[in-house]
Every structure is written in structure tokens, then in C-alpha cells.
C-alpha positions in Angstrom: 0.0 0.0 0.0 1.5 3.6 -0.9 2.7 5.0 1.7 0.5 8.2 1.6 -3.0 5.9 1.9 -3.4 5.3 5.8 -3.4 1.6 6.9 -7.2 0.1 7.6 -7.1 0.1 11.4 -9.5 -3.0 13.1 -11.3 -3.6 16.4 -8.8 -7.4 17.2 -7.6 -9.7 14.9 -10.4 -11.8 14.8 -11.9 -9.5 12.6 -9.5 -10.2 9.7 -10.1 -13.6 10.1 -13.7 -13.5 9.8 -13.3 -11.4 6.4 -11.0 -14.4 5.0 -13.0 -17.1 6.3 -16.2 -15.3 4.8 -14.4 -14.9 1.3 -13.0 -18.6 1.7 -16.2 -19.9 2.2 -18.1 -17.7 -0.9 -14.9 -18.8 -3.3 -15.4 -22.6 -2.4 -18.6 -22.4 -2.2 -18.7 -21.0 -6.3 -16.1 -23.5 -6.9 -18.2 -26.9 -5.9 -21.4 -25.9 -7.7 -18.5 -25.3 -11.0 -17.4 -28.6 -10.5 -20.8 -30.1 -9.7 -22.2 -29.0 -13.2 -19.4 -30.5 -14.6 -20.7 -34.0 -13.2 -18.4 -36.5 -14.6 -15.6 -34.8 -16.2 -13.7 -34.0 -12.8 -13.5 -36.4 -9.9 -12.5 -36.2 -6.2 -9.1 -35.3 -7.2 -10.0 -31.8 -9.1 -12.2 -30.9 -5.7 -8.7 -31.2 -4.0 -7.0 -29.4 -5.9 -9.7 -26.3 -6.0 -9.1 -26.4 -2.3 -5.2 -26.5 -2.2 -5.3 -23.8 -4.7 -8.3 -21.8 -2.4 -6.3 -22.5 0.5 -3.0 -21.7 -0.9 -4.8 -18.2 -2.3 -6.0 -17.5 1.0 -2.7 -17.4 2.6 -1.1 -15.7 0.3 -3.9 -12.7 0.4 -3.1 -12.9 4.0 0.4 -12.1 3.7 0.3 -9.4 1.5 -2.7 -7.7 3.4 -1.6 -8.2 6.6 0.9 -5.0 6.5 -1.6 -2.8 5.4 -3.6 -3.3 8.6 -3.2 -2.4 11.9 -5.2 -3.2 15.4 -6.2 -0.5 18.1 -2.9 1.4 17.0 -0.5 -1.5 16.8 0.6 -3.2 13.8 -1.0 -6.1 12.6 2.1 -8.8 13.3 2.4 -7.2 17.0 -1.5 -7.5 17.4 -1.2 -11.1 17.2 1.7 -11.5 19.5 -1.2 -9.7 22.0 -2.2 -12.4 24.9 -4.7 -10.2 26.0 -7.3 -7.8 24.5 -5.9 -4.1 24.5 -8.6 -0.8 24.9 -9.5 0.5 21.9 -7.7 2.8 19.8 -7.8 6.0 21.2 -6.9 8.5 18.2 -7.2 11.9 19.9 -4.4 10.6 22.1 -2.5 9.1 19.0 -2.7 12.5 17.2 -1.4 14.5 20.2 1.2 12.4 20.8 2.3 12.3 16.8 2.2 16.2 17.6 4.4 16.3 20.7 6.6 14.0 18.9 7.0 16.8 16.1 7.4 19.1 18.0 10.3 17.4 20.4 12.2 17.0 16.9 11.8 21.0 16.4 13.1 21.9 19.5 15.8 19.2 19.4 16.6 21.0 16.0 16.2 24.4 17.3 18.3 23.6 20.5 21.1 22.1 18.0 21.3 25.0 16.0 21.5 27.2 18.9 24.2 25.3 20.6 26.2 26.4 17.4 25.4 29.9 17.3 25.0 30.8 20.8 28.2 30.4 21.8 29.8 32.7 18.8 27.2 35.6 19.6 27.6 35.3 23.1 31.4 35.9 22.7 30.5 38.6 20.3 28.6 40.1 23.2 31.4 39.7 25.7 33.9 41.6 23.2 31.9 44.1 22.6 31.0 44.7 26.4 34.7 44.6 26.7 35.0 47.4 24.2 32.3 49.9 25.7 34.1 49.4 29.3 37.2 50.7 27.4 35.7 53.1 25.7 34.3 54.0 29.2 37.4 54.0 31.0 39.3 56.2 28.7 36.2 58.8 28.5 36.0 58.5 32.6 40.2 59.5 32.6 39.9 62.2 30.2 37.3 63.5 31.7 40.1 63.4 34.7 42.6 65.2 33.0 40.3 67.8 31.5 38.9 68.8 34.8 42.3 68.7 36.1 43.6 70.7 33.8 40.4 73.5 34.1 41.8 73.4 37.7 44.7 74.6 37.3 43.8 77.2 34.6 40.6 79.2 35.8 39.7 80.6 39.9 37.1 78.3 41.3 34.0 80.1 40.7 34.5 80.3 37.3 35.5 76.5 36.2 33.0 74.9 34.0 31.0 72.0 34.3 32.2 69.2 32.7 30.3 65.9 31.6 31.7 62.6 30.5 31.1 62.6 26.4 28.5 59.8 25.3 27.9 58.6 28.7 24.1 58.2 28.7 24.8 56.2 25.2 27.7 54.6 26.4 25.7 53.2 29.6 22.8 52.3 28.2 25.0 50.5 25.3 26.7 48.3 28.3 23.5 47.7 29.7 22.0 46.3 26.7 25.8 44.4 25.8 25.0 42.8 29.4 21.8 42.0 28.9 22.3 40.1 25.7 25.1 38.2 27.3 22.4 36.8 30.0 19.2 36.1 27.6 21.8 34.3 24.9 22.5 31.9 28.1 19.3 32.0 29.6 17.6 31.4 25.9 19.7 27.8 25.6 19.1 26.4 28.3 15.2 27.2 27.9 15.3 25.8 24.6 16.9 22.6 25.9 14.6 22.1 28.9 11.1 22.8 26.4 13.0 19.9 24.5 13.6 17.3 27.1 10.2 17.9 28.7 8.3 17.7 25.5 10.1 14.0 24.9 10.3 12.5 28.2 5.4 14.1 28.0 5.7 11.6 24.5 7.7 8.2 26.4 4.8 8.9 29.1 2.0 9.0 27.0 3.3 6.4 24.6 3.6 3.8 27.4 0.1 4.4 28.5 
């Protein structure tokens, strides 16, 4: 059966059987009254054969049909290995766990990917957080040497007020650098935990 038709699912086994014992019996059934009319040109030995060649077709639709069917969920060779009856199929659960299982394989993914990346941003991040606390430092010691400078230049009353250049921008730049650094880290491990918990919900509901 293609692979895009889905399999014909059945209450037990025992239904399949019925449906082969029901076409067995029709196909002998056709068979005998053919040989009957043809009273006295076949003998007990074409009846035989009819029902080798019945039996033998029988089996053989068996085998080919068998995986094509399935039983409460389970596939048709498993069914049989059943000793007991199982519940019935419940496909509302099926479907959600078929969902969860996508969506464990996204977030695997997803968590892959970002286990690559992550780590190259985050030291992205770092250096450039590096780079503003320079960039700080040297603005904070000429700021120092300016004011020092004034100091020395001009009476006390008359010195001017002197700000640090960029330093609104230049905080609020580290701020963000340091707050990318933490929601790269914290973003990982989220995505791994939403991964592991999604596939250890599907084990759960699959050995239900």
C-alpha cells in the first residue's frame, strides 16, 4: 500500500479472520457448484485441488494484506503477539502524541542550531561589552585630565562644568551588551529544557 494511503485500522484480529473465512467460504462455495455441473468430467481429485489452490490463495492474500492493517494502533504482526485484549484505539491521544513528537524534533533541532550559534554571539557580546568598558574608561580618565587641567587654569568660581562625552549612550549600550550576554545563556538552556520535557510528556504518553 502507498505509503500516503493510511493503513485500515481493526477492532482485534479476529476481525480479519472473519473477512478471510467469509471470502473462503463464498470462493469454495462457487467453486463446488462449478465442478458439480461438470458431473463427470472432474473427480474427487480436481475438488482437491480447488481447495489447495483456495487455501493456498488465501494465505497468500493474507500475507500481502496483513501489512496494510493495523489493530487499536498497533501493527498487525504485534497485534497477534497480543495475549490479551488491549482498549480500543484512542486517536485523539495518538494525534497529540504524533504532535508532541513533532514538536520534540523541532526543539531538538532548534536547540542544535542554537548550541552552534550561541556560543559565537555570546562571545560577540562579551567583546563588545569589553569594548564599551574601554571606551568607558578612557572617557572617565579624560574626563580626569580635563577637569584637572580646568583646575589649574581658571579661579574656582569660574571653572566649567564638565560631563563625560556619550555617557548616557555609552551606559545604556553596556546595559544592553550585558543584557544580551544573559538572555543568549538564559535562551539555551530554555530551549533545551522545552526539548527534554516535551520527549520525556511523548515516552509517558506512549507507554500508557
Amino acid at each position: 500500500m502507498p505509503e500516503n494511503f493510511s493503513k485500515l485500522s481493526l477492532g482485534n484480529t479476529e476481525d480479519f479472520d472473519h473477512v478471510l473465512a467469509t471470502i473462503s467460504a463464498h470462493a469454495a462455495s462457487v467453486a463446488n457448484r462449478k465442478l458439480a455441473a461438470q458431473s463427470g468430467k472432474s473427480g474427487p481429485d480436481a475438488k482437491q485441488v480447488a481447495s489447495d489452490a483456495l487455501d493456498q490463495w488465501i494465505q497468500e492474500s493474507r500475507r500481502r494484506m496483513e501489512p496494510n492493517l493495523e489493530v487499536n494502533g498497533m501493527e498487525f504482526k504485534n497485534a497477534l503477539k497480543q495475549k490479551y485484549s488491549v482498549e480500543p484505539f484512542d486517536e485523539v491521544l495518538s494525534k497529540r502524541v504524533q504532535t508532541l513528537t513533532e514538536t520534540t524534533e523541532k526543539l531538538t533541532e532548534e536547540a542544535i542550531i542554537s548550541r552552534k550559534t550561541i556560543p559565537s554571539q555570546r562571545a560577540e557580546a562579551i567583546r563588545r561589552r569589553e569594548r564599551l568598558w574601554a571606551d568607558v574608561e578612557l572617557a572617565r580618565l579624560a574626563s580626569k585630565r580635563t577637569i584637572s587641567r580646568v583646575e589649574q587654569d581658571q579661579p574656582q568660581d569660574n571653572r566649567p562644568f564638565i560631563d563625560v562625552p556619550r555617557k548616557q549612550d555609552q551606559k545604556r549600550a553596556l546595559e544592553d551588551a550585558l543584557a544580551e550576554v544573559s538572555s543568549l545563556q538564559i535562551s539555551l538552556l530554555q530551549q533545551s529544557t522545552s526539548a527534554r520535557e516535551t520527549s520525556s510528556l511523548v515516552k509517558r504518553l506512549r507507554t500508557r
